[in-house]
N, C-alpha and C positions, 0 to 999 in steps of 0.2 A: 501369576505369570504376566500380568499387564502391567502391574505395577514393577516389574524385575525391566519388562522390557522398557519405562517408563523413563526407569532410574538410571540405563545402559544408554540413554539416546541423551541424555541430561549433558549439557557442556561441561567440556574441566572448568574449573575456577585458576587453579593455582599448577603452574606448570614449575619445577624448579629445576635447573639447569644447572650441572656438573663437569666441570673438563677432568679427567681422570688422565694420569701420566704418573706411573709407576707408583700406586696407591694399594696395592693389596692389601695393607697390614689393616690402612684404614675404614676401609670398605663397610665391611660389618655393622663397625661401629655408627659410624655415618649413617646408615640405612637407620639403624634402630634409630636414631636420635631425629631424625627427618619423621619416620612412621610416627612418632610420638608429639613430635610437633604438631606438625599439621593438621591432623584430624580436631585439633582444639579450633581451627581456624576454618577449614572446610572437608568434607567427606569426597570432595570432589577434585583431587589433587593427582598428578603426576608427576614421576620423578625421569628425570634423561639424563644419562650417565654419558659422559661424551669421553671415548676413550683413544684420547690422543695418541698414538701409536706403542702404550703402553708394553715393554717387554720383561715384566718382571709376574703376571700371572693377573694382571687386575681383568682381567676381559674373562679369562676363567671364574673369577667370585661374581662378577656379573651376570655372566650366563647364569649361575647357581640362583640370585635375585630374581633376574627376570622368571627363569620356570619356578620360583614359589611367589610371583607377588608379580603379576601382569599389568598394575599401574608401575610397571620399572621399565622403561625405555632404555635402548644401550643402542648408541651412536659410534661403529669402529671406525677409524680412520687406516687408511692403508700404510703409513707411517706419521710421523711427527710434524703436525703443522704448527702449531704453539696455540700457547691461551686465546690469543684473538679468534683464530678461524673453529675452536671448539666452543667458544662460546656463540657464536655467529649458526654453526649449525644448530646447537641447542635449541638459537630462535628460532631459524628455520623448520622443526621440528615438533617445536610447542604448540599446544592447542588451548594451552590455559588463557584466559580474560587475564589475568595477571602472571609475569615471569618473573620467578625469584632467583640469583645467580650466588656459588657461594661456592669455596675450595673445597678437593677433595678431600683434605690433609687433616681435618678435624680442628682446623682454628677457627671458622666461623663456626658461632654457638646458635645449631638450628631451633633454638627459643627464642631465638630475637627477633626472626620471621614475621610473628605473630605483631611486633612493638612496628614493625616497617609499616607491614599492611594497613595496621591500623591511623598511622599518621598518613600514609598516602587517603585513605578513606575519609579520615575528618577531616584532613586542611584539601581533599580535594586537587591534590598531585599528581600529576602522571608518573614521577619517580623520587623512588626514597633513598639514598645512598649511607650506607652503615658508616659508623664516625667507631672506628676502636678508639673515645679516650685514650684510656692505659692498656699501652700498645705492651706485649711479651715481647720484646725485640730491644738489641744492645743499645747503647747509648747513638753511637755513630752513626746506625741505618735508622734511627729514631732522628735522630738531627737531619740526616739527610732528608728524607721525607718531608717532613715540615717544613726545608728550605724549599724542596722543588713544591709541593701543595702554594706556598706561599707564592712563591713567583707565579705558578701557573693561575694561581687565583688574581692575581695585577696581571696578567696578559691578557685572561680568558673574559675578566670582571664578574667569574662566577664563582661565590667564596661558597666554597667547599674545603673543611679540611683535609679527608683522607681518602684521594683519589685510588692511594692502591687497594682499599677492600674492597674483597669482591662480592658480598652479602650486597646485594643492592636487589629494591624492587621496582617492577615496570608493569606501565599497560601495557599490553601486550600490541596494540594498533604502533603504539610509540616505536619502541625496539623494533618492529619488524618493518617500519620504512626507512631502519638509518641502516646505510651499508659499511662496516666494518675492515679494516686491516690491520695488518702491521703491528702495532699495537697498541691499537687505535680502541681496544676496551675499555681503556685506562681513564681515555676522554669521552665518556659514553655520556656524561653529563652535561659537557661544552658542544658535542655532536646533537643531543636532544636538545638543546636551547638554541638550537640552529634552526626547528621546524615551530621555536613559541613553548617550550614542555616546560611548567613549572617542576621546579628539581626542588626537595628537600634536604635533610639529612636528621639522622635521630642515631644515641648511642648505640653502640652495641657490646657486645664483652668479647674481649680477645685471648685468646686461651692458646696453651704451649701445644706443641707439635707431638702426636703422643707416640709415632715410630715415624725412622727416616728421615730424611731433609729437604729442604725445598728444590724445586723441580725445575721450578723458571726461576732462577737467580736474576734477585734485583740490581746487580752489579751490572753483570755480564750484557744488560738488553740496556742500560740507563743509555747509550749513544744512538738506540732507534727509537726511545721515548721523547729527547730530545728534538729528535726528527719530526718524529710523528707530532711533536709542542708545533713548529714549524707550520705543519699540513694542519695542524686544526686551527691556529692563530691565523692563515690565509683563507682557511673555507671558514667562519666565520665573518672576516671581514670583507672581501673580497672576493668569492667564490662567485658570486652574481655578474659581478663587476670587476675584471682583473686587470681592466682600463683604470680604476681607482689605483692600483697599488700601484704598478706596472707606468701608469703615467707621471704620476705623483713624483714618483725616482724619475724617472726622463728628466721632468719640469727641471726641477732642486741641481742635477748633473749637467744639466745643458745651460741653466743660470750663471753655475759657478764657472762652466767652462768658459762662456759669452762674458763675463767680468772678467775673469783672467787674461785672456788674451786681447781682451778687449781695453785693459788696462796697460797690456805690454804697450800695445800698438798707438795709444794717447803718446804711450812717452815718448816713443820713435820719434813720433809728428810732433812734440815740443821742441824737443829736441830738434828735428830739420829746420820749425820756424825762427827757434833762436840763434841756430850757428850756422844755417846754411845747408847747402846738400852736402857738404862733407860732411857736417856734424850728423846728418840725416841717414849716410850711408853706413857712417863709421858706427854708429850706435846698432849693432846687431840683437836681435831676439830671437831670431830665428832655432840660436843653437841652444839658449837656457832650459832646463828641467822644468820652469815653471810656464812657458810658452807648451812645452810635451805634456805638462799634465793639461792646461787647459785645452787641449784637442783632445786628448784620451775623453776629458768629461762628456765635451761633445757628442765624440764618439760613443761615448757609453750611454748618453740621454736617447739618441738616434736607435739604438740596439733597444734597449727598453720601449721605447714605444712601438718598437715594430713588434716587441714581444707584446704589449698588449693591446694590439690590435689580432695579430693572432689568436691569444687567450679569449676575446670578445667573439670572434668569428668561432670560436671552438666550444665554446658558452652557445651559443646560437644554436648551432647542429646535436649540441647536448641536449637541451628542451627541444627543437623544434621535430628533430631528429625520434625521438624517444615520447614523444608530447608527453615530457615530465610536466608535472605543474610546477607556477613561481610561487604558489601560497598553499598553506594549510589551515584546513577548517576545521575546528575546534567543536565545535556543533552550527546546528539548524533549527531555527524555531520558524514554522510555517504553520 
């Protein structure tokens, strides 16, 4: 009995996190294939089914898991928030030292869990990001992919190939100080290297769909991932400082506008000293396109720095407001 109660008070190790959205067929499967994994890695694992406002029965085979198998968590949402906000609750919810994230659909191959952890463990990572090589996916959405990874990788300067798998592992301290939207899981790796989190990546096997089709279409979201490229390309460089970015434009606008018209108005004045004030009058700028754009610059340098003088005061009440910290500490040796 002491040893049961021992064993009951013992921390999870390994928490793994599922967004479910119209997943029934796969369910089953899933479960056995996670059951079978894991225990080669630790005895002390949970699984959180996170069921995105699923209406085709998945929240039924869940209940069915949870009352035979009480390390199964199931997280319902009251209708469909998307992948971001269910994998967000996931973390919310997790108790494991380590959080593994992976679809419900059966293309992440729950064997490679085992290949994450362990390179998170030896190279001393805070997070592993799964790389499908040999992606199962057409030519087209294969090319696409690798052009957006690519560029995001020269935006971000974080060379990661394959942003979109969702097999990734994390400490769990990590994941649960970064806040999430949009579809903002995508950059969970440009998000962690925002607090110092070394990231890795290691293969993993990519496997076909074995009922139904994808849930979250990678078409249909690509105009809020490019957004979301935006908001993580700003809170990396500028999130601290939105006088850097914010100014930066002023300066460069206000430059170009102050040459411009500042060039118009030279020629006026040569113009008047060589022919006179008639020549002085008759030479109009007032009405060119290029005298209008060099005030628009102006105008638009003036407009930027007031925005980030704003953005600074709004930074301010953000920390001082909240006493977030400006740094993260990694350990302590005392």
């Amino acid at each position: 009995m002491i040893d049961l109660k021992m064993r009951q008070a013992e921390p999870v190790e390994i928490s793994a996190v599922i967004p479910v959205y119209n997943e029934a067929e796969n369910l089953t499967a899933l479960y056995a294939e996670l059951t079978a994994a894991l225990p080669a890695i630790t005895a002390r694992y949970e699984l959180i089914f996170v069921d995105d406002g699923s209406r085709d029965g998945s929240y039924g085979v869940l209940q069915e898991l949870h009352v035979a198998d009480k390390r199964v968590k199931v997280v319902r949402f009251r209708r469909n928030f998307g992948q971001t906000a269910a994998f967000a609750a996931g973390f919310d919810f997790a108790q494991g030292e380590l959080i593994v994230t992976l679809d419900a659909d059966g293309q992440n191959d729950p064997a490679d869990i085992a290949r994450l952890v362990e390179k998170l463990r030896a190279e001393q990572l805070d997070m592993v990001v799964g790389w499908r090589v040999d992606r199962q996916e057409g030519f087209l959405r294969r090319l696409l992919s690798q052009s957006a990874n690519l560029i995001i990788s020269r935006v971000t300067e974080l060379a990661i190939h394959d942003r979109g798998c969702s097999l990734k592992v994390f400490r769990a301290e990590l994941v649960k100080s970064i806040q999430i939207y949009g579809e903002l899981h995508r950059f969970l790796p440009e998000m962690a290297s925002t607090v110092g989190a070394r990231v890795g990546e290691a293969p993993v096997n990519d496997r076909s769909r074995r009922f139904g089709k994808s849930k979250y279409g990678a078409f249909s979201r690509t105009p809020r991932v490019i957004l979301d490229l935006i908001t993580v390309f700003f809170l990396l460089g500028f999130f601290r400082s939105p006088m850097r970015l914010f100014g930066a434009i002023a300066i460069i606008s206000g430059t170009l506008g102050v040459l411009i018209d500042g060039a118009l108005a030279l020629t006026k004045l040569v113009h008047g000293l060589l022919g006179g004030w008639a020549a002085f009058h008759a030479y109009a700028i007032g009405g060119r396109p290029l005298f209008f754009l060099g005030f628009l610059l102006i105008l638009v340098s003036m407009q930027f720095l007031v925005m980030g003088l704003l953005g600074e005061m709004i930074m301010r009440t953000y920390y001082e407001s909240q006493n977030k910290p400006i740094y993260f500490v990694r350990e302590v040796l005392e």
